[in-house]
PAVEXGU-210716 format. One record per atom (N, C-alpha, C): x negated, z, y; residue in three letters. Coordinates in steps of 0.2 Angstrom, whole numbers, plus 2048, in hexadecimal, padded with zeros to 3 digits. Layout:
PAVEXGU-210716
XZYALA;...
//
This chain:
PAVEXGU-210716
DEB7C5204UNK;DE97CB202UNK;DEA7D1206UNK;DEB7D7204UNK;DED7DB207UNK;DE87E2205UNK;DE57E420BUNK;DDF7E920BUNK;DE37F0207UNK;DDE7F0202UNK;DE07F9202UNK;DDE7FD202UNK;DD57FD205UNK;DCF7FF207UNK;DCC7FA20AUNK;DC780020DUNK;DC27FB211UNK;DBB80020EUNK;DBA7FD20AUNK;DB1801208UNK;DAF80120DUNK;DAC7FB211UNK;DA77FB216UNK;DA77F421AUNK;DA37F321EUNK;DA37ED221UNK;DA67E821DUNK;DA37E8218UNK;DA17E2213UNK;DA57DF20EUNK;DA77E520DUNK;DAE7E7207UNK;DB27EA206UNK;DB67E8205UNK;DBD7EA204UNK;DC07EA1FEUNK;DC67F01FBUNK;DC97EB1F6UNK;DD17EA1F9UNK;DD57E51F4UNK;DDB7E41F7UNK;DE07E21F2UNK;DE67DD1F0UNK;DE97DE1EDUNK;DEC7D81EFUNK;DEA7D31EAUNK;DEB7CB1EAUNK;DF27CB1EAUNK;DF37C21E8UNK;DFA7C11E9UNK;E007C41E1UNK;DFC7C51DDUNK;DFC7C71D5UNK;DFF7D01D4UNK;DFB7D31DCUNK;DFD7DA1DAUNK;DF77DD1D6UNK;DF17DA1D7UNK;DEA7DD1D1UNK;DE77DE1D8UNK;DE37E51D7UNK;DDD7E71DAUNK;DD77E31DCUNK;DD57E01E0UNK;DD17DE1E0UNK;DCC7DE1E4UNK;DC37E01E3UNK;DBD7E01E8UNK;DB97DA1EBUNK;DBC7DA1F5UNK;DBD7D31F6UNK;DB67D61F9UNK;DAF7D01FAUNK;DA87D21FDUNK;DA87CB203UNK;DA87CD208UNK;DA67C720DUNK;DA37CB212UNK;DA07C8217UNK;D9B7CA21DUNK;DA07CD222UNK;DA07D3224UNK;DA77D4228UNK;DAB7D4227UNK;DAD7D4222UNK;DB57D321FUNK;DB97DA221UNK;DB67DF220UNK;DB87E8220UNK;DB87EA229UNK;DB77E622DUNK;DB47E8233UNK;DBB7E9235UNK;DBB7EF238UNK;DC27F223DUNK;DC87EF23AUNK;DC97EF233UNK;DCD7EE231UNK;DD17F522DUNK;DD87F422AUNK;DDB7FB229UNK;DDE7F8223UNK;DE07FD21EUNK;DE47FD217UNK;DEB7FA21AUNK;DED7F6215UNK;DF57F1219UNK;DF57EC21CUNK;DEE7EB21EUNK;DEE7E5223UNK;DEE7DD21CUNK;DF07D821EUNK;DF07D521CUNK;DEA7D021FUNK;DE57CB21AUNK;DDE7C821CUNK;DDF7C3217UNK;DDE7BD218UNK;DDC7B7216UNK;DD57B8213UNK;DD37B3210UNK;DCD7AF20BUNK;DC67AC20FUNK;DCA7AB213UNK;DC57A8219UNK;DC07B021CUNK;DB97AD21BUNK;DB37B321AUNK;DB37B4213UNK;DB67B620FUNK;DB77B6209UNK;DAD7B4204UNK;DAA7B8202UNK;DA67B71FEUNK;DA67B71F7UNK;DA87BD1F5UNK;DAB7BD1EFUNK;DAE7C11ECUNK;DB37C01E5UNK;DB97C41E6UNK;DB67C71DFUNK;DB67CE1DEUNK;DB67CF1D7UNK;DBC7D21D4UNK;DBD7D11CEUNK;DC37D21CBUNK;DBF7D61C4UNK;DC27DB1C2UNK;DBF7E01BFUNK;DC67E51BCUNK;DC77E21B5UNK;DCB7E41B1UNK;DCF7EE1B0UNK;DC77EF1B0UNK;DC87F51ADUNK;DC97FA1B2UNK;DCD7FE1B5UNK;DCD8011B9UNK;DCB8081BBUNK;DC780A1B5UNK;DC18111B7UNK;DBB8091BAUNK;DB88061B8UNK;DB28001BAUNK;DB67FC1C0UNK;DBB7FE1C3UNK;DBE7F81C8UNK;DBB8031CCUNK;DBF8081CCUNK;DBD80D1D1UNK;DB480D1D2UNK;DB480E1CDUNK;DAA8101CEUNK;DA880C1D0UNK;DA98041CFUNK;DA87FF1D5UNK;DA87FF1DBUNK;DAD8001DEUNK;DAF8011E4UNK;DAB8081E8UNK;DA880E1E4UNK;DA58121E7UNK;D9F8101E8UNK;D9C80D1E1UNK;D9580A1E3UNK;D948061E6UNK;D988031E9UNK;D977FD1F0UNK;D998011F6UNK;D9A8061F8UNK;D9C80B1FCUNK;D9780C200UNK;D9280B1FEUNK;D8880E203UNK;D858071FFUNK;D868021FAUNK;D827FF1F9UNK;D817F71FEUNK;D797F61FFUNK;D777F1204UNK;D7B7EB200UNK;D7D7E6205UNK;D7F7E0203UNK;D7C7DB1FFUNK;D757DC200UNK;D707D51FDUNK;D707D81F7UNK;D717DF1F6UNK;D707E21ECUNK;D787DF1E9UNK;D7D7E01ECUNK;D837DC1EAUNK;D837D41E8UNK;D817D11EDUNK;D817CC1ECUNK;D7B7C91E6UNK;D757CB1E7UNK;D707C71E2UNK;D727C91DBUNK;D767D21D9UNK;D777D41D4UNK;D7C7CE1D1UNK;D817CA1D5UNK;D887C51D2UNK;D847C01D1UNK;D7F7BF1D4UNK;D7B7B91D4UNK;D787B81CDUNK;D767BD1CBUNK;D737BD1C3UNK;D777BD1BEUNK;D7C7C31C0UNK;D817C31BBUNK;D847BB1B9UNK;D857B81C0UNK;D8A7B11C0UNK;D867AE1B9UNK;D807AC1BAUNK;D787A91B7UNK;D797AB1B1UNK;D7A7B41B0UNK;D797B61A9UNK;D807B11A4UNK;D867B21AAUNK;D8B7B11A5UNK;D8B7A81A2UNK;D877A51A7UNK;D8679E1A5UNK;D8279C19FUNK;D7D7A019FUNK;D7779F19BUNK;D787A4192UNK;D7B7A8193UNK;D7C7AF18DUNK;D827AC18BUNK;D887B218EUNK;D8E7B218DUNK;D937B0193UNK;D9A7B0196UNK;D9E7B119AUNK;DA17B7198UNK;DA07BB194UNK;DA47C0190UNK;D9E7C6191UNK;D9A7C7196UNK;D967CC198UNK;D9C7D1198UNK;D9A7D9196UNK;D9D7DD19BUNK;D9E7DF1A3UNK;DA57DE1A2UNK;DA47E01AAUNK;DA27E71AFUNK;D9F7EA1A6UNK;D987F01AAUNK;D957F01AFUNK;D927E91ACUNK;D8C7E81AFUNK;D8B7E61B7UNK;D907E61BBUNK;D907E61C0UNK;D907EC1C3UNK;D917F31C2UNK;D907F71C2UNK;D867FB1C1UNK;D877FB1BAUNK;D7E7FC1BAUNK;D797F71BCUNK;D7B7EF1BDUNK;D767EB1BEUNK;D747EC1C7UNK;D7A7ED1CAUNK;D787ED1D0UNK;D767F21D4UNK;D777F81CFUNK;D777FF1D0UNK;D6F7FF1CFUNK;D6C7FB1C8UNK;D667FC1C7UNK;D627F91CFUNK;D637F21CEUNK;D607EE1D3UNK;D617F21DBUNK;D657F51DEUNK;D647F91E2UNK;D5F7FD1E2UNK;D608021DDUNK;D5B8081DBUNK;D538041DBUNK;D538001D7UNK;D4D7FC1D4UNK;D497FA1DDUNK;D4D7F91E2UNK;D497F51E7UNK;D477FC1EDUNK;D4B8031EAUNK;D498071ECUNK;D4680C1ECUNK;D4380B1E5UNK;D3D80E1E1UNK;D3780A1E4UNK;D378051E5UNK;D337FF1E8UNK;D308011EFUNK;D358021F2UNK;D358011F9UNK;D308091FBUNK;D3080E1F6UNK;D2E8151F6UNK;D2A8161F2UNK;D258101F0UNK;D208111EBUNK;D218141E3UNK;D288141E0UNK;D278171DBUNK;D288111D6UNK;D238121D2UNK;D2380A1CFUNK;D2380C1C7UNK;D2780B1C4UNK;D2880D1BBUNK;D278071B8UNK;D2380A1B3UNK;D258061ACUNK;D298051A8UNK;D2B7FE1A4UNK;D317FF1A1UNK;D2E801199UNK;D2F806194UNK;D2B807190UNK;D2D80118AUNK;D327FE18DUNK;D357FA186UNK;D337F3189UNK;D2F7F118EUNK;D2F7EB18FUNK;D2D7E718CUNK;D287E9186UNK;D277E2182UNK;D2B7E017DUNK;D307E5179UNK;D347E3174UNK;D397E1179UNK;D3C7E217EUNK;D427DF182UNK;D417D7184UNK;D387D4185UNK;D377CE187UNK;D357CA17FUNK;D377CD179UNK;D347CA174UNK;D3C7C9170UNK;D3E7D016FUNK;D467D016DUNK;D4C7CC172UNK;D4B7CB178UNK;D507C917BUNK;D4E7C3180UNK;D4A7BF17FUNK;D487B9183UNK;D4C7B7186UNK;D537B4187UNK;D567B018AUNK;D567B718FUNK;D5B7BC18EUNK;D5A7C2194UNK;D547C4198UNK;D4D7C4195UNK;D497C4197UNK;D477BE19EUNK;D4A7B819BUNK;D497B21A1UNK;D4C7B31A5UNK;D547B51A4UNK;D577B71AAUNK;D577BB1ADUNK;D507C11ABUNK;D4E7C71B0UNK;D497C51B4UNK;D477C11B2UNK;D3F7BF1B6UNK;D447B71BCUNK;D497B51BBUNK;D4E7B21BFUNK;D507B41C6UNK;D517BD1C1UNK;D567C11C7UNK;D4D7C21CAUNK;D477C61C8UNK;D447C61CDUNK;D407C11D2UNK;D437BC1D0UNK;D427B51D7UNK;D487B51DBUNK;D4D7B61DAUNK;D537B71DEUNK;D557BF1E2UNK;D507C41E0UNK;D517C81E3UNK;D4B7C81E7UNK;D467C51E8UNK;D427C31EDUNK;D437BE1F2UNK;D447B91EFUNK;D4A7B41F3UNK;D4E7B91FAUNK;D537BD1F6UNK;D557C11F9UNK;D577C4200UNK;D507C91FAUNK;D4D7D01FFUNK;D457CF202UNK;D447CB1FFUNK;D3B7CB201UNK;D367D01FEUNK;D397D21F8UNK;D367D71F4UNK;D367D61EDUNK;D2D7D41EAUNK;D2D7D11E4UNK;D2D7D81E0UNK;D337DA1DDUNK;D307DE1D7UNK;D2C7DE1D0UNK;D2C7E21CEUNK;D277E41C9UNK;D287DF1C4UNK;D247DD1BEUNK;D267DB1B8UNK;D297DD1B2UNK;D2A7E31B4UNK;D2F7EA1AFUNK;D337E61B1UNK;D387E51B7UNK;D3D7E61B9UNK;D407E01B5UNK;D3E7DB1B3UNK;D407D61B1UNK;D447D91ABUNK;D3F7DE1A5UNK;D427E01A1UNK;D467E41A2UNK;D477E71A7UNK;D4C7EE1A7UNK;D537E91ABUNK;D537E51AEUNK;D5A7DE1AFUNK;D5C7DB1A9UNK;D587DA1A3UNK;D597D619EUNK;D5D7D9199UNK;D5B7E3199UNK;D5E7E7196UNK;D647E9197UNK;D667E919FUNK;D6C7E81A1UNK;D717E319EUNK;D6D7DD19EUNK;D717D619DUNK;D737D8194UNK;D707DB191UNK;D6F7DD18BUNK;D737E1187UNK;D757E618AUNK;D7D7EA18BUNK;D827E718CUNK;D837E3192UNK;D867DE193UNK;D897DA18EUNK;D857D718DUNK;D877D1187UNK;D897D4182UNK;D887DC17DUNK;D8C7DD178UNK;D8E7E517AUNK;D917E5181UNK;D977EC181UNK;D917F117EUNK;D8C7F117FUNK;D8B7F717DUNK;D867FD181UNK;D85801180UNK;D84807184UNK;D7F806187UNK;D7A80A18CUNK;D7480918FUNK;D6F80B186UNK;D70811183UNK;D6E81717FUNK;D6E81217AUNK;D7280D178UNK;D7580C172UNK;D6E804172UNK;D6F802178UNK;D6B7FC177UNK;D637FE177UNK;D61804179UNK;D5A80817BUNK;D5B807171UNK;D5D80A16DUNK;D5E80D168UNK;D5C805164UNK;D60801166UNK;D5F7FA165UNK;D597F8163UNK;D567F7169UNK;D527F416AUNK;D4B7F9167UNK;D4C800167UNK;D45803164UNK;D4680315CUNK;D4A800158UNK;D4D7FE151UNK;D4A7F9150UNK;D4D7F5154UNK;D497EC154UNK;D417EE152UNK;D3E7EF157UNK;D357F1157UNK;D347F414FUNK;D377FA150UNK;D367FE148UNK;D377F8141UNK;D3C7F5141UNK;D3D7F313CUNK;D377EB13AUNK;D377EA142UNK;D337E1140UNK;D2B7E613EUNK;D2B7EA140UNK;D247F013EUNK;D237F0137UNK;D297F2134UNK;D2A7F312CUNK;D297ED128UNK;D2B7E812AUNK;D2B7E1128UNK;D247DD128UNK;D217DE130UNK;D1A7DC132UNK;D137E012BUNK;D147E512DUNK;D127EA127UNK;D117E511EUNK;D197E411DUNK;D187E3115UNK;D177D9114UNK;D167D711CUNK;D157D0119UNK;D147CC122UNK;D107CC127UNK;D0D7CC12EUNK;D127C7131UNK;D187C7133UNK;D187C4138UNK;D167BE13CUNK;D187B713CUNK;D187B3141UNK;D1B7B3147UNK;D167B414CUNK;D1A7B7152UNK;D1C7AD154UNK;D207AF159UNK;D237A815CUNK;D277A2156UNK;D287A5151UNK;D2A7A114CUNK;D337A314AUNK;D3379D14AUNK;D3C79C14BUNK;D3E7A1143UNK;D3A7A113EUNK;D3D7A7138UNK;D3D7AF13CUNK;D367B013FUNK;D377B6141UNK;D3C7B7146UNK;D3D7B114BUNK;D447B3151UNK;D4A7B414DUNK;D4B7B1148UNK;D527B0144UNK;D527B8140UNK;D4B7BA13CUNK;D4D7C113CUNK;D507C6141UNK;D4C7C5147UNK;D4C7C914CUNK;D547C8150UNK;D577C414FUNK;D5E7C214EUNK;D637C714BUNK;D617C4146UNK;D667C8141UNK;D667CF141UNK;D607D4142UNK;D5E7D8143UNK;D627DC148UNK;D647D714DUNK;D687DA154UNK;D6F7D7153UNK;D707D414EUNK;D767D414CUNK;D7B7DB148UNK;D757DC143UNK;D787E013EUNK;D797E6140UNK;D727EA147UNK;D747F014AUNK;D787EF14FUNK;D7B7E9152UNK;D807E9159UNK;D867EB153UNK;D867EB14EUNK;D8D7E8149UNK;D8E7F2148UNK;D887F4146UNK;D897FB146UNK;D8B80014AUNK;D857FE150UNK;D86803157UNK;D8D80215AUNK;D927FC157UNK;D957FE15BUNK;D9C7FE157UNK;D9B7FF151UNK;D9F80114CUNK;DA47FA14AUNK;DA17F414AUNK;DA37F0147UNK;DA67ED142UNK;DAB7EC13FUNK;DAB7EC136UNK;DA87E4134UNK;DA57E612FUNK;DA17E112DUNK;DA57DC12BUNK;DA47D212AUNK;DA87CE12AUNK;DA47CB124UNK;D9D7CE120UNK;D9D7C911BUNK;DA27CB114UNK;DA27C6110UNK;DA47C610AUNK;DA17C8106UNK;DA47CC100UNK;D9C7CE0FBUNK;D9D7C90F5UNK;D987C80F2UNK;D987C20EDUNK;D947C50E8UNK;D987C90E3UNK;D927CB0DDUNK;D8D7CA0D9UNK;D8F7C20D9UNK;D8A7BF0D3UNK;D857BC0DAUNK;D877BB0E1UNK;D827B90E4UNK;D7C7BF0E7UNK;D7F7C40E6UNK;D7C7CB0E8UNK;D787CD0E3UNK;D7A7CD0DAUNK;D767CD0D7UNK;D717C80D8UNK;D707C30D8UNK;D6B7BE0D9UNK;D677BE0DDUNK;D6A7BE0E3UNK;D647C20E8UNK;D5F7C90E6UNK;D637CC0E1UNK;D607D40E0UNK;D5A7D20DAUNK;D5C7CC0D7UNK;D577CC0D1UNK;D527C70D3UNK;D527C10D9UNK;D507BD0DAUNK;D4A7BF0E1UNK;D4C7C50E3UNK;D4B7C70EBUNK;D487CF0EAUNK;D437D00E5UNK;D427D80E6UNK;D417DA0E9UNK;D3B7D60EAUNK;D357D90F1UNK;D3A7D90F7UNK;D3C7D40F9UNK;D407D40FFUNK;D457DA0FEUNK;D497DA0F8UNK;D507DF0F8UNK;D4C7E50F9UNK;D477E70F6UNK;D447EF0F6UNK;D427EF100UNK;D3E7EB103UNK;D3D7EA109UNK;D447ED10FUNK;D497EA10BUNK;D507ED10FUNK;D537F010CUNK;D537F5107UNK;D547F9107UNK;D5180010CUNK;D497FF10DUNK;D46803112UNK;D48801116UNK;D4B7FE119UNK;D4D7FB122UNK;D537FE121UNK;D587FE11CUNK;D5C80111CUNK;D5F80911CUNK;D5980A118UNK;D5A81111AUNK;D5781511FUNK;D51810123UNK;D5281212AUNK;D5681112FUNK;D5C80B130UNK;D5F80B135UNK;D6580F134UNK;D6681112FUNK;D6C81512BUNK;D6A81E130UNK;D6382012FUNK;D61826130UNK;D61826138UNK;D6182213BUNK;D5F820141UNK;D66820145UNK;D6881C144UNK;D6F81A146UNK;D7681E144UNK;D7682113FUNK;D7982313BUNK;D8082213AUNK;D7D81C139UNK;D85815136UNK;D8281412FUNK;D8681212BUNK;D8480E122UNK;D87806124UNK;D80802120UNK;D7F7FD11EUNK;D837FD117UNK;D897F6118UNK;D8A7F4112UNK;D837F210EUNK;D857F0108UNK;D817EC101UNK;D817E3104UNK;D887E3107UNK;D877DC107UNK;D817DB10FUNK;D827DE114UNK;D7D7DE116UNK;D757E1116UNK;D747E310FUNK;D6E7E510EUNK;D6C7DE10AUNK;D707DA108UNK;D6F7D4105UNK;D6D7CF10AUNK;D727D010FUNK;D707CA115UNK;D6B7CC116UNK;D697D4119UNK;D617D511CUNK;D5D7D2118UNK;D5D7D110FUNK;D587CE10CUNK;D567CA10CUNK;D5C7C610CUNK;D5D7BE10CUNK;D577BA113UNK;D597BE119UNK;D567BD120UNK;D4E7C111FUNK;D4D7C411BUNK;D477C611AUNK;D417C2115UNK;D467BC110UNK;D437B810DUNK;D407B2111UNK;D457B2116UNK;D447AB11CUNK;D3E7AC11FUNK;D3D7B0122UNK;D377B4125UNK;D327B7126UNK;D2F7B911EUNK;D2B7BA11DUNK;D277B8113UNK;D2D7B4111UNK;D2B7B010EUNK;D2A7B4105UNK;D297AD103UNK;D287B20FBUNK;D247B80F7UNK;D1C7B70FAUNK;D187BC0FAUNK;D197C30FFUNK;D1F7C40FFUNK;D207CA103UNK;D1C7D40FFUNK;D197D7102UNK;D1A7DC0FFUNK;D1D7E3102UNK;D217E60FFUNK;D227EB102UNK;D1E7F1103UNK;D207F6108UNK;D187FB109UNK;D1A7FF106UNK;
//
């Protein structure tokens, strides 16, 4: 490897044997070293490889003043997230997650202690993420010797959350307060079984059909006339139900829902709340 910066102490980046940029983190690895110099693997902690070259620069800055333990436990989640979620995280999120987890232990450490205002839709709609935010804060106490709050779980899980579908900090807030509104509209015309696998499957599909919009996805169902009609004459309650869902995510988002997908929302709202549904 060949230095082509020395961030700091701790970090460097260099230019492997491939000719790619790369962000090598070891203990001293940067000490009294120069660009050109050539270094070996040995010290070597870990190497990050980061595609995008605007998120390979702003990396490299944000580890410029950032403490070592917030690098390190930030890779440590991530590694965890991508075993448990996906492998196909964005590679943003090394960027905002350890940005966050920085910030977060120094709001801590100054007494400014916040609330997440979405924490209980983020621990109800995103359970696996949610585990691995209350994960990361064992391992950032482990760490640092600093047990954070129980917000912070949901504000890592939210990160994980972006992560997982590319999508923006705003777009996944936008998300996640649709999710609450719409299981609201539903709870309303027919209550809810909390912890019940129909309800999670709605709550599913629900963050399937807004990721699909928010991020301008084209849709992949097929439409089926006579199965469309059928649903429409077999499913009224339910089909009138999602048409007001659909005309709120429509207003909100301001993306349009196909007919075929006003059909799957019915379908998943027959599952869920069952025949005697009414609508408000």
């Amino acid at each position: 490897m060949r230095i082509q910066r020395v961030i700091n102490n701790n970090v460097i980046s260099a230019m492997d044997e491939y000719g790619s940029e790369i962000v090598v983190m070891g203990k001293g690895i940067g000490f009294q070293k120069r660009p050109g110099q050539e270094i070996s693997e040995t010290g070597t902690e870990k190497i990050f490889r980061l595609e995008s070259p605007d998120i390979l620069e702003r990396f490299k800055e944000l580890l410029a003043n950032m403490p070592m333990v917030c690098i390190q436990v930030s890779d440590e989640i991530i590694s965890h997230a991508r075993k448990v979620l996906t492998p196909q995280l964005s590679q943003n999120v090394y960027l905002t997650l350890t940005d966050h987890i920085d910030f977060a232990l120094t709001r801590f450490k100054e007494g400014m202690l916040f609330e997440n205002g979405l924490y209980e839709e983020i621990k109800r709609f995103y359970p696996e993420e949610f585990r691995i935010g209350r994960h990361a804060l064992d391992l950032i106490e482990e760490r640092t010797g600093v047990r954070l709050p129980e917000d912070e779980a949901a504000s890592i899980a939210f990160h994980l959350v972006n992560a997982e579908f590319g999508m923006k900090m705003k777009d996944g807030q936008m998300m996640t307060e649709m999710i609450r509104r719409l299981t609201e509209m539903v709870d309303v015309a027919c209550p809810l079984q909390k912890d019940s696998l129909d309800t999670d499957r709605l709550v599913t599909n629900l963050k399937f059909i807004l990721i699909r919009l928010l991020l301008h996805t084209p849709t992949k169902l097929s439409g089926d006339d006579a199965f469309n009609r059928f649903v429409r004459e077999h499913c009224c309650r339910e089909y009138g139900l999602a048409g007001k869902m659909k005309d709120y995510i429509e207003s909100v988002s301001g993306c349009k829902m196909t007919e075929d997908e006003k059909i799957y929302l019915t379908i998943q709202l027959r599952y869920a709340t069952g025949i005697d549904i009414e609508t408000p």
